[in-house]
Each structure stands twice: as structure tokens, then as C-alpha cells.
C-alpha positions as CSV (number, residue, x, y, z in Angstrom):
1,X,96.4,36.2,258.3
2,X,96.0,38.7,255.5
3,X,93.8,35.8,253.9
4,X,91.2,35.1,256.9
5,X,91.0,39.2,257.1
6,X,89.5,38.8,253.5
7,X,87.4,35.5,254.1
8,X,85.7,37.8,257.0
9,X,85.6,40.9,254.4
10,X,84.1,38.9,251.9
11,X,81.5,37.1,254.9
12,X,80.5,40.3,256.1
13,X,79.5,41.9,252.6
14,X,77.5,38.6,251.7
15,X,76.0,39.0,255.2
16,X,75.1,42.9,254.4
17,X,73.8,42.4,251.0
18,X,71.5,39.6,252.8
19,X,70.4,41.7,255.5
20,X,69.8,44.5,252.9
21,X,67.1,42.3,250.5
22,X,65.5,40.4,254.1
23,X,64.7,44.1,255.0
24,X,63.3,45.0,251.4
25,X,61.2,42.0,251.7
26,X,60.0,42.9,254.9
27,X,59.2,46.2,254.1
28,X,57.1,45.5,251.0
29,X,55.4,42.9,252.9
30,X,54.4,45.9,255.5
31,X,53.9,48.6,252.6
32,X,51.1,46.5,250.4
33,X,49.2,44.8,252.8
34,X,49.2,47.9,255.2
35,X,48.2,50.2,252.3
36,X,44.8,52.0,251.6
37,X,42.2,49.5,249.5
38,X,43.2,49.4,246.1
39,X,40.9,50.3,243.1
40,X,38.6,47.3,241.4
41,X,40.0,45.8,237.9
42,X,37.1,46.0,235.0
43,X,36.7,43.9,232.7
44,X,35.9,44.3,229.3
45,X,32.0,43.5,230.1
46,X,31.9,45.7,233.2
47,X,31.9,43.7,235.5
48,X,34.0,44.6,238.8
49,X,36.5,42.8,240.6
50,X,37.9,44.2,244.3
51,X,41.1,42.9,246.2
52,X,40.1,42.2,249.7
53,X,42.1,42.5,252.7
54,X,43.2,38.7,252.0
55,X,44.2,39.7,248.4
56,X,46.7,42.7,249.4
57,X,48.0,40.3,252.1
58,X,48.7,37.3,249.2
59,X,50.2,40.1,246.8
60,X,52.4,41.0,250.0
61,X,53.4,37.6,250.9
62,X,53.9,37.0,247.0
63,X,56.6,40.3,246.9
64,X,58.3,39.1,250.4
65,X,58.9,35.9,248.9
66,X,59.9,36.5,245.5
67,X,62.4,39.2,247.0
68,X,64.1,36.4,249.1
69,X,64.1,33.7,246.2
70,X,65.5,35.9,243.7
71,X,68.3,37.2,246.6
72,X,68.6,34.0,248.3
73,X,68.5,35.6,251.6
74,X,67.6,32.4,253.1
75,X,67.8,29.3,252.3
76,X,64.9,28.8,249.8
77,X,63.1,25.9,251.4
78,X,63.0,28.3,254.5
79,X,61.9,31.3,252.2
80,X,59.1,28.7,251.9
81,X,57.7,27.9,255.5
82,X,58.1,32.0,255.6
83,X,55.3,32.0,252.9
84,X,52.6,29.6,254.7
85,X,53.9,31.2,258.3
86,X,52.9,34.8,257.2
87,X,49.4,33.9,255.6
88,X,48.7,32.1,259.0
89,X,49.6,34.8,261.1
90,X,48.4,37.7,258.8
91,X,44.9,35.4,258.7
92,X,45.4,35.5,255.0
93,X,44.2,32.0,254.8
94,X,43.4,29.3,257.4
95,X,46.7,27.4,258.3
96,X,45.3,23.9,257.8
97,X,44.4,25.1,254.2
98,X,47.9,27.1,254.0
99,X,50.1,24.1,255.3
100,X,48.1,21.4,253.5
101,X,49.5,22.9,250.5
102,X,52.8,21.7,251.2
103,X,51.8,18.4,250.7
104,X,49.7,18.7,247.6
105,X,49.7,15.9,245.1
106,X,52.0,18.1,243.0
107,X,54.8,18.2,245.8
108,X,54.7,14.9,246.2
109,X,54.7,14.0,242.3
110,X,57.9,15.4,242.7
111,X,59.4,13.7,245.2
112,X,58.6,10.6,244.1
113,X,60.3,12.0,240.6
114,X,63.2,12.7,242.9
115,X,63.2,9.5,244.1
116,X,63.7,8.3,240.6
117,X,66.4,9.8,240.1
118,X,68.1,8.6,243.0
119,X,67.3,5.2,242.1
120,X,68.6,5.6,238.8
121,X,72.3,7.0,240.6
122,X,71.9,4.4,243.5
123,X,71.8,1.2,241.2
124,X,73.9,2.7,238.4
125,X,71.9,2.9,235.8
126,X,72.4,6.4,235.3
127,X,76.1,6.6,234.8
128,X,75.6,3.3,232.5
129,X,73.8,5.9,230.4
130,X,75.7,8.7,230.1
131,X,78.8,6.5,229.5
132,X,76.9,5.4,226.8
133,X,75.6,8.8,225.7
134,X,79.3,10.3,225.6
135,X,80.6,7.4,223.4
136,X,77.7,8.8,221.2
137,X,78.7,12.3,221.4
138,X,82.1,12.5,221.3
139,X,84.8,15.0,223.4
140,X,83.4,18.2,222.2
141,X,81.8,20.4,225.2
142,X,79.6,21.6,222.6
143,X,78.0,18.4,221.5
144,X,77.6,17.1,225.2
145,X,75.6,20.2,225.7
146,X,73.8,19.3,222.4
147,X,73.6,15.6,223.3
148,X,72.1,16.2,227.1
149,X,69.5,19.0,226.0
150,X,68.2,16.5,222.9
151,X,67.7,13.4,225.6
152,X,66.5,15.7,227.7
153,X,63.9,17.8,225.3
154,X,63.4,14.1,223.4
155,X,62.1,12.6,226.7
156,X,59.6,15.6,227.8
157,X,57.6,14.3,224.6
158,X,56.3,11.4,226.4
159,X,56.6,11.9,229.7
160,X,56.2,14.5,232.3
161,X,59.2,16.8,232.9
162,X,59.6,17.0,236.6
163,X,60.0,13.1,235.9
164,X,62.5,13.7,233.2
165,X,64.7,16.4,235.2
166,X,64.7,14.1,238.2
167,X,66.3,11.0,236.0
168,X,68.5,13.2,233.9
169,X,69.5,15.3,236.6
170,X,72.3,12.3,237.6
171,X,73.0,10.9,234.4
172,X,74.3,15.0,234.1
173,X,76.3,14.6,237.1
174,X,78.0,11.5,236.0
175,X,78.9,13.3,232.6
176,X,79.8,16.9,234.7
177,X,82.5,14.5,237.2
178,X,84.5,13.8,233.7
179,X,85.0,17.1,233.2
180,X,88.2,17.1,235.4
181,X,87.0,19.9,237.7
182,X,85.2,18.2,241.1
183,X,82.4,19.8,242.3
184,X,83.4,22.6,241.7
185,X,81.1,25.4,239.8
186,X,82.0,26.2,236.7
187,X,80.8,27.6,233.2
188,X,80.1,24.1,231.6
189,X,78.7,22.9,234.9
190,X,76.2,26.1,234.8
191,X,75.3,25.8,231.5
192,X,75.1,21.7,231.7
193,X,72.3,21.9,234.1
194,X,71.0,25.5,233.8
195,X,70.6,24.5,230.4
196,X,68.7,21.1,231.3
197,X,65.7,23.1,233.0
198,X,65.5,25.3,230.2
199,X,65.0,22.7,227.2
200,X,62.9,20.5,229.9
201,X,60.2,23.8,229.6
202,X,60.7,23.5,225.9
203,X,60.2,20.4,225.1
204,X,57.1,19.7,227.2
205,X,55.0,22.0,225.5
206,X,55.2,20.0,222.3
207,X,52.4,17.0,223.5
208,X,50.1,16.9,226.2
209,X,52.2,14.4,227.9
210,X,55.1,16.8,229.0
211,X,53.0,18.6,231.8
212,X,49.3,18.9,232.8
213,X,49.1,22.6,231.6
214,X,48.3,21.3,228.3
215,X,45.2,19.7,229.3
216,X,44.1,22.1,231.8
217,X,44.3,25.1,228.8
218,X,42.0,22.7,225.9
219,X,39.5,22.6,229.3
220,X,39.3,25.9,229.3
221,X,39.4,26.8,225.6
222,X,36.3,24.3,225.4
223,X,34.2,25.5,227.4
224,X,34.8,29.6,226.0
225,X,35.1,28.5,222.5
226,X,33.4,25.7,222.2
227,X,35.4,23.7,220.3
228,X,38.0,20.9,220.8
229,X,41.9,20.5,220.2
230,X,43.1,17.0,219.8
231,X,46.5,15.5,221.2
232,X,47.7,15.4,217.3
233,X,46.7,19.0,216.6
234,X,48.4,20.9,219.5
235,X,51.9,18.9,218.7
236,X,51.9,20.1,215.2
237,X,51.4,24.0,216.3
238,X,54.2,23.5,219.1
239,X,56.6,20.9,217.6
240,X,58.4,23.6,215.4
241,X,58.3,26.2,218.3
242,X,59.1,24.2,221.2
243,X,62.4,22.6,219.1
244,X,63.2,25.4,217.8
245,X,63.6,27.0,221.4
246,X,65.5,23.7,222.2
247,X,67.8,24.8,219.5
248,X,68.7,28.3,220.4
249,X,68.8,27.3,223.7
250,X,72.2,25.4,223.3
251,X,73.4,28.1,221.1
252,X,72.4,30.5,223.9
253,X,74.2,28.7,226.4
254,X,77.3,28.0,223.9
255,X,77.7,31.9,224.2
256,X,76.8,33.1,227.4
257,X,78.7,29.8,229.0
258,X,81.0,28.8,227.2
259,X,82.7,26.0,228.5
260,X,86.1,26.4,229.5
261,X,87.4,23.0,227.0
262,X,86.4,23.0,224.0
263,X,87.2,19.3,224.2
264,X,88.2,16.8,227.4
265,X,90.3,15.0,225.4
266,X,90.8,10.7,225.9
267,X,86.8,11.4,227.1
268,X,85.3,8.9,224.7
269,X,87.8,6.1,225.3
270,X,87.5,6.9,229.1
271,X,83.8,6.7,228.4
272,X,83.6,3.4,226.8
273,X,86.3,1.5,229.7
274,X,83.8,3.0,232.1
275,X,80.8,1.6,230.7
276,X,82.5,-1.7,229.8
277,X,83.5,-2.0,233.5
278,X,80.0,-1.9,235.0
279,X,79.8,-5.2,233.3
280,X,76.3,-6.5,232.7
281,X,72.8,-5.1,233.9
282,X,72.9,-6.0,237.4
283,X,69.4,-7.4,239.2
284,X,68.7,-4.1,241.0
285,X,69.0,-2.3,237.2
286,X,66.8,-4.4,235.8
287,X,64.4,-4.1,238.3
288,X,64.7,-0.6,238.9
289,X,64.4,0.1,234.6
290,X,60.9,-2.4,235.1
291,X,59.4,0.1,237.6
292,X,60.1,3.3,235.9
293,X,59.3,2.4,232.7
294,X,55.8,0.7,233.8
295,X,54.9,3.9,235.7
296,X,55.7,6.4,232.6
297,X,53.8,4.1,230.3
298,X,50.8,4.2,232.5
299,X,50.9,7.8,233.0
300,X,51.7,8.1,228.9
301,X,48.5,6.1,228.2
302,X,46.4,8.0,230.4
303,X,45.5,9.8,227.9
304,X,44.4,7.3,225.2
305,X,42.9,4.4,227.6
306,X,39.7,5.3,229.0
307,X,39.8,3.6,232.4
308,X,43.2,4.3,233.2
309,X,41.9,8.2,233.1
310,X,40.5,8.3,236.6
311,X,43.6,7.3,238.1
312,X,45.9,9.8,240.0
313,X,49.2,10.6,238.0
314,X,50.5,11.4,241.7
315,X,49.0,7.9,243.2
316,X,50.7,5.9,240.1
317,X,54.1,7.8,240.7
318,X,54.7,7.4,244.5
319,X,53.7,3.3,243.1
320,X,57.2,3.4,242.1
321,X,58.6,4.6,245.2
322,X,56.9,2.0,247.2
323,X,58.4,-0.3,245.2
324,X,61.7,0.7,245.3
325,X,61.7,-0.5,249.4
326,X,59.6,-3.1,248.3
327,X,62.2,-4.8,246.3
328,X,65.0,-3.9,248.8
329,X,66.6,-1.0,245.8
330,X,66.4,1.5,248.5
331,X,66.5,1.6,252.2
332,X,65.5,3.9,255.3
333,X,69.3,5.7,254.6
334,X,68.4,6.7,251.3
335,X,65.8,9.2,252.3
336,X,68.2,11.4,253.9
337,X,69.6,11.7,250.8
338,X,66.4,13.5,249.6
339,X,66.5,17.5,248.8
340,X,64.2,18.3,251.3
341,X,65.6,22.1,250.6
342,X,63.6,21.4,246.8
343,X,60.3,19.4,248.2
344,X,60.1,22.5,250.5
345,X,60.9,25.0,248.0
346,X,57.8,23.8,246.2
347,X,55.8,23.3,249.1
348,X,55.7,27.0,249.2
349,X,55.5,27.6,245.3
350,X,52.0,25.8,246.1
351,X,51.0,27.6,248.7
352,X,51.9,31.4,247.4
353,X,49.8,29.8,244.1
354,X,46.2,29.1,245.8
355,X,47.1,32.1,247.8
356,X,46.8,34.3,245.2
357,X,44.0,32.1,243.5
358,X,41.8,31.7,246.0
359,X,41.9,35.0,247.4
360,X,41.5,36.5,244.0
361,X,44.5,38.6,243.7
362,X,45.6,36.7,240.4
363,X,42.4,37.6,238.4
364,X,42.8,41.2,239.6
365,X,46.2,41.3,238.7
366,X,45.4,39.2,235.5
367,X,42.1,41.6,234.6
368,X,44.1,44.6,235.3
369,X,47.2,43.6,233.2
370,X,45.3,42.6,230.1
371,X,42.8,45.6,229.9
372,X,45.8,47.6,229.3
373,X,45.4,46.0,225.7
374,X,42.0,46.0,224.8
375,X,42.5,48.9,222.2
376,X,45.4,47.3,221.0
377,X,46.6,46.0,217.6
378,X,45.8,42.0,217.2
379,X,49.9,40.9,217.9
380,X,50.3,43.2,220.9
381,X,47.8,41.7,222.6
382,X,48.8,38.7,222.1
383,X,52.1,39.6,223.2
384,X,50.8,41.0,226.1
385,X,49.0,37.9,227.3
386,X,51.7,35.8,226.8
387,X,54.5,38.3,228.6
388,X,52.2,37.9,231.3
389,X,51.7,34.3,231.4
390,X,55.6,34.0,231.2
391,X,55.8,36.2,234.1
392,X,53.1,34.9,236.3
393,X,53.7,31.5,235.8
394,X,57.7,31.8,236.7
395,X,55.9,32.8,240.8
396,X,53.0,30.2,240.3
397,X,52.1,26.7,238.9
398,X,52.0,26.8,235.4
399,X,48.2,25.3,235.3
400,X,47.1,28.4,237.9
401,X,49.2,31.3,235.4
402,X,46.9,29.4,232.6
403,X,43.5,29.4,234.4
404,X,44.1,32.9,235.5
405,X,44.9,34.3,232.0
406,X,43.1,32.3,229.6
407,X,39.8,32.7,230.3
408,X,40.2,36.6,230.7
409,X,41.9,36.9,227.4
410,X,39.7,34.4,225.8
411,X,36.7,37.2,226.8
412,X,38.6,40.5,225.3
413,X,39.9,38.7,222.3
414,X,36.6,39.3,219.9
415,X,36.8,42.5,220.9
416,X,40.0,42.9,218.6
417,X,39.2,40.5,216.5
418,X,41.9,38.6,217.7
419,X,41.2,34.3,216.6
420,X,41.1,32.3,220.0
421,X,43.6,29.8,218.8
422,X,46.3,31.8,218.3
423,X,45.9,33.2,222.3
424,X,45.6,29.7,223.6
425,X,49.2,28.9,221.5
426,X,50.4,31.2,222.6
427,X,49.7,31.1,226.0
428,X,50.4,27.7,226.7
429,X,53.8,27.9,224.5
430,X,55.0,30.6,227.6
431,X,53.2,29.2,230.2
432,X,55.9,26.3,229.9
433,X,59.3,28.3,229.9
434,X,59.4,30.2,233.0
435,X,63.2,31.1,233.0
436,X,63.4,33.3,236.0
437,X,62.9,31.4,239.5
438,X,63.4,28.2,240.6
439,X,60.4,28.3,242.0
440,X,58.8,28.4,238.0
441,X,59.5,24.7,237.4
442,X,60.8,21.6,239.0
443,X,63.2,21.4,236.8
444,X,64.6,24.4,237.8
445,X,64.8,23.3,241.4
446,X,66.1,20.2,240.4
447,X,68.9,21.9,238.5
448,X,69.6,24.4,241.4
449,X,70.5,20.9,243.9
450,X,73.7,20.7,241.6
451,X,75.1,23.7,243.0
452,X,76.4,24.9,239.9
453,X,74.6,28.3,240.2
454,X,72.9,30.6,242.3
455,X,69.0,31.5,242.1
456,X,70.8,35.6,241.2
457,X,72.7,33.8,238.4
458,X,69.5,32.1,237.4
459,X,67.7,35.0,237.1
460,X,70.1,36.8,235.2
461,X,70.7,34.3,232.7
462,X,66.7,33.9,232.4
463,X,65.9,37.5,231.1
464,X,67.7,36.9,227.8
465,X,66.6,33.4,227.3
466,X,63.0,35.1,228.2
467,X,63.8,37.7,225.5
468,X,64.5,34.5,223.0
469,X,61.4,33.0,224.1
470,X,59.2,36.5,223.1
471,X,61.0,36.5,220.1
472,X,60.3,33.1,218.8
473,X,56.7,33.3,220.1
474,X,56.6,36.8,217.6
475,X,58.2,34.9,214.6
476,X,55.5,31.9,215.5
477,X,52.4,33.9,215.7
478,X,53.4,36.8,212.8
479,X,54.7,34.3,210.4
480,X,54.9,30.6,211.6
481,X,51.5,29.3,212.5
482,X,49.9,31.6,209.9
483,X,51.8,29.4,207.8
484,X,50.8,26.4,209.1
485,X,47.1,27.3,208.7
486,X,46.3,28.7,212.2
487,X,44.0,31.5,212.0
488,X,45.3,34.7,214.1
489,X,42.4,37.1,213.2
490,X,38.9,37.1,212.8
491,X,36.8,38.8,210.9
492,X,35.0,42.1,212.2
């Protein structure tokens, strides 16, 4: 009796707390878009920017929701349909604009990632790896986190990381069901997949291959500058910067979850019977192993064959899905198998993103922000772009955080005398670490479906590996890339 009066306790404070952030959300929906106009952001040239009626409403909608996600009031795919249902009713936006967001090419690259994944689980190919990844790495907790952030860090150098999170993500499971403790969460199973989103970020800032932010940021620094940064020269910039985040990263997550075994002893032997039972690749591997890894080598050489540039990364992906049914690997069963809760969550990531870019509440917020610093020393503005590109682009897509800050910065910068490479580094090097929200990354979403953690404990864990992050970027652009030969200053 005593322990259903505690149960009910324990249900009634959750539901509190709950009721406690849906009301905060609510009311600084009501305060900012119900609030006097604001004053125009200035630019460094002059020239004035206002927030309209739509912007205040998209700076509302964008508080509501990242109240909720942060709180996990609701569940975050609903959190999501909140976000397009207020700009339709608030006439923030048109809804066929709002709701076509939900299926933008980038949603839908990431379900067809998902279905990867599920593929790689469903035929077995996944647990053939990580049987043969733990023979590798031995019993040690602290080399599995090593060996699983290095595949997964190692992978984001060729291929896009939603796609790598989606087919790690059950190769982790297999390896966290070893583990002797169910589904149930624990500090290895938080830091195990936690710690997979994290170096996912990290490594795909290293080539251009690893997300389309890269690409998106050498557009822009083009057409300011004037000048071009080849495939061969970003990677040697980000190489040391993006591995050496990799790096503290385990040791981050060696300390703040340190696994409850230092060892699972008889894990290796365990390993190798397991993968010696599967016996050998079956048709359905084979086949599923041909798909996959004829998709990511046409979306890898995208960017070295010329006619194979106008094609859609998103069309060539969801390919591989087709195929999948094609070939009988999946069936009509497996979709309700899919995380909906994650394709929705990022349904609404989109939308909140052209919300605030189309209605031109990023560039105020952006213009206001970095104005702040246009009397500044050289290395605290660049510090200040990149703190907001970390923070911005942990709400929005990580292209939209770049397109909104780079060109602003890459306009104040002469101003200081500040060298427009360093900035662009610097940028993109935060740009692909947002550590706060799920809704930063997919493969933070995509760590989230383990249920190892809460979006709270994500956020909480993400401020001191943010605080890592800052702290590398300042040893990079102080020391490092000086080093290296990057220019950080110009002269007056």
C-alpha cells in the first residue's frame, strides 16, 4: 500500500513540474508576441533591420518550444505539431508553407537514415558488427566507449552523420544488451549513446562529407571574400580540432558517466561465440551491405564527379529504402517500427528554422548579438560569433545558424581587423556540436530513441561538453591554426 501511496507521490510531482514548464511556455509565447514592437538591430554599415509582427510571433513560438523540449512536458514529437499549429493560428506563416516543412528533404533524409539502421538490426548485420568490434576492444567499459566513438567519429569522415547515427545507433544496442543490465537506463547506457551524438558532431566537421554545412559556409565565404576553400584545405584546419574534441569527449564521458564495471568480464569470449554463431553472411546481409554501401559512395562522390552533383542526396537516400521492399528485406510491419516520435521531432526543428528565417527574426537576433562586439578585441569576437553559432544552431538547422551568422560577421570582421578565415573555422567548427537539444542534430534524436536519458539530462550534460567545445575552439584559434599557417588578423 505504502508503495502505490509513493508511485502516486512521485506521479503527481512529475505531473506538477510538467504543468509548471507547459504554463511557462505558454506564457512567454503570450509575453513576446503580445509585447510593444521591438527596436531595429544596426548593422555595422547602418543599415536597419525591424522584427515585424511575424518575427515576434517566431521568437515566441521559438521560446514555447524550446521551453517544452528542454522540460519534456510533452512528448517531443507533439512539442512539434505545437510549433507549426501556433504559426498557423497566430498567421505567423501560411500553414501549407508551415506544415510543408515537416516533410522537407531533410526530414525525410532522415528517415530513410532510420531506415538503415533498421535494416542493419533486421538482417543482423549490425550485431555481426559489434560482436566483431568487442573481440577488437576487449572487456574494458572504457575502451568500448573508446572503440564505439572512433567508428563512430571514423565514419562521419565519409559519410553524412544522420546516416552514421542511424547505423551505429543498433550496432550500440547490440553492444549496450551485453552489459548485463536489460533496458534498463544506466550510466554506461547514457554515456554509450549520449556520447555517440556528441563525437557524430565532431567528427563531421573534419570533410565536407560529414554534413552539408560545410558546403553551404565555402558558398557564402565566396561570394564575401572572394576566394575559394578546397575539400583538402578545410580537413587540415578541422582534422586536429574535430579529433581532438573526439578525444576529450570520451574522457568527458569517462568522468561524468562512469560506467558502473570497469570490465564485463567473459565479454570477449561471449563476443566471439556470438559472432561465430551467426554463421556466414546470410543473402538478405549481403544484399542489405550492397545497397548501403552504393548509396554512401554516390553521396561521397558527389563531390568529385561532376554529373553526379545535380542529384538530390535526399532522392539517392530514400533509393535505398525503396530497395529494401524491393528485395523483400523489409515489409509493411517494419514501418511501425519507425520513430515517428524522431521524424516528428525534426519535422518541427524545420519548421521553427524557416520560421525564424523567413520572417527575419534570426538576422535580427544574429545582427543584434554580434554588434555587441564590434569594438571588441580580434579573439572575442571571434568567440562571440562562434558562442552564438553554438547556440543558435542547437534550436535550428545547422546550415540556417551558418547563413544567418556568417555573412553578418564576415561584414564587421574588417572592421577589427579580424582575417575572414579564422571566423569561417571557427564558425563552422561550432556550427557542428550543438550539445544542448535534441532538436540540434539527428544524432541527438537518434540517441534519445534509446531511452537511456532524458532531453533535461541532455541538456545538463551539454553545457560542460559546450564549455569543452569553447575551450578547444580558444586553444585552436589563439594557438593552433596560427600554427598551422592560418591567418587570424589583418593588417589595419
Amino acid at each position: 500500500m505504502t508503495r502505490d501511496m509513493n508511485l502516486t507521490d512521485a506521479q503527481l510531482k512529475e505531473n506538477r513540474r510538467k504543468f509548471l514548464f507547459l504554463a511557462i511556455g505558454i506564457l512567454l509565447f503570450i509575453i513576446v508576441y503580445y509585447a510593444p514592437p521591438w527596436a531595429d538591430a544596426v548593422d555595422p554599415t547602418g543599415k536597419h533591420f525591424s522584427l515585424t509582427r511575424e518575427g515576434k510571433g517566431a521568437l515566441a513560438v521559438f521560446l514555447l518550444a524550446g521551453t517544452w523540449w528542454v522540460f519534456e512536458v510533452l512528448p517531443i514529437g507533439i512539442t512539434s505539431i505545437a510549433i507549426g499549429v501556433l504559426q498557423a493560428l497566430f498567421v505567423i506563416r501560411p500553414a501549407k508553407t508551415v506544415f510543408q516543412n515537416f516533410m522537407d528533404p531533410s526530414v525525410m533524409f532522415i528517415f530513410a537514415s532510420i531506415m538503415i539502421g533498421l535494416v542493419f538490426t533486421k538482417t543482423g548485420l549490425t550485431r555481426r558488427l559489434a560482436y566483431k568490434m568487442l573481440v577488437i576492444v576487449g572487456e574494458k567499459t572504457s575502451m568500448i566507449y573508446l572503440g564505439c566513438f572512433a567508428v563512430t567519429a571514423g565514419l562521419t569522415l565519409v559519410m553524412a552523420h544522420t546516416a552514421v547515427a542511424a547505423t551505429i545507433y543498433p550496432l550500440l544496442l547490440s553492444v549496450y544488451s551485453l552489459y548485463g543490465e536489460g533496458n534498463k537506463p544506466t550510466r554506461f547506457g547514457k554515456g554509450l549513446f549520449m556520447g555517440m551524438a556528441y563525437v557524430a558532431g565532431a567528427g563531421s566537421i573534419v570533410t565536407l562529407l560529414g554534413a552539408a554545412r560545410g558546403a553551404v559556409a565555402i558558398g557564402f565565404f565566396h561570394d564575401i571574400v572572394g576566394r575559394s576553400i578546397s575539400f583538402f584545405e578545410l580537413s587540415y584546419y578541422m582534422l586536429p580540432v574535430g579529433w581532438l574534441m573526439v578525444l576529450l569527449l570520451w574522457g568527458f564521458f569517462l568522468v561524468v558517466c562512469k560506467p558502473e564495471k570497469k570490465t564485463i568480464p567473459g565479454l570477449k569470449d561471449r563476443a566471439r561465440q556470438l559472432h561465430a554463431e551467426l554463421g556466414p553472411l546470410t543473402r538478405n546481409e549481403i544484399i542489405a551491405a550492397l545497397i548501403v554501401l552504393t548509396c554512401v559512395l554516390t553521396l561521397s562522390m558527389r563531390s568529385f564527379i561532376t554529373w553526379l552533383e545535380p542529384l538530390d542526396k535526399t532522392g539517392i537516400i530514400l533509393i535505398s529504402s525503396i530497395l529494401f521492399f524491393v528485395t523483400g528485406i523489409l515489409d509493411i510491419d517494419d514501418l511501425e517500427e519507425i520513430p515517428w516520435n524522431i521524424i516528428l521531432l525534426f519535422g518541427g526543428a524545420m519548421s521553427i528554422g524557416f520560421c525564424l528565417w523567413e520572417t527575419g527574426a534570426a538576422q535580427w537576433l544574429a545582427i543584434n548579438w554580434l554588434v555587441i562586439f564590434k569594438k571588441a578585441g580580434w579573439f572575442v569576437f571571434v568567440m562571440g560569433i562562434a558562442f552564438f553559432v553554438m547556440m543558435m544552431t542547437n534550436f535550428i538547422m545547422n546550415v540556417a545558424a551558418i547563413a544567418i551568422s556568417l555573412p553578418v560577421a564576415l561584414v564587421i570582421a574588417p572592421y577589427l581587423g579580424v582575417a575572414p578565415e579564422v571566423i569561417f573555422y571557427a564558425s563552422l567548427a561550432t556550427a557542428g556540436m550543438p550539445f544542448l537539444l535534441l532538436v540540434g542534430a539527428a544524432p541527438n534524436a537518434i540517441a534519445y530513441d534509446s531511452k537511456q536519458f532524458t532531453s533535461g539530462e541532455f541538456f545538463m550534460y551539454g553545457i560542460p561538453a559546450s564549455v569543452i567545445l569553447m575551450l578547444v575552439l580558444a586553444f585552436a584559434t589563439l594557438v593552433l591554426w596560427p600554427l598551422m599557417g592560418m591567418p587570424v588578423t589583418v593588417a589595419g
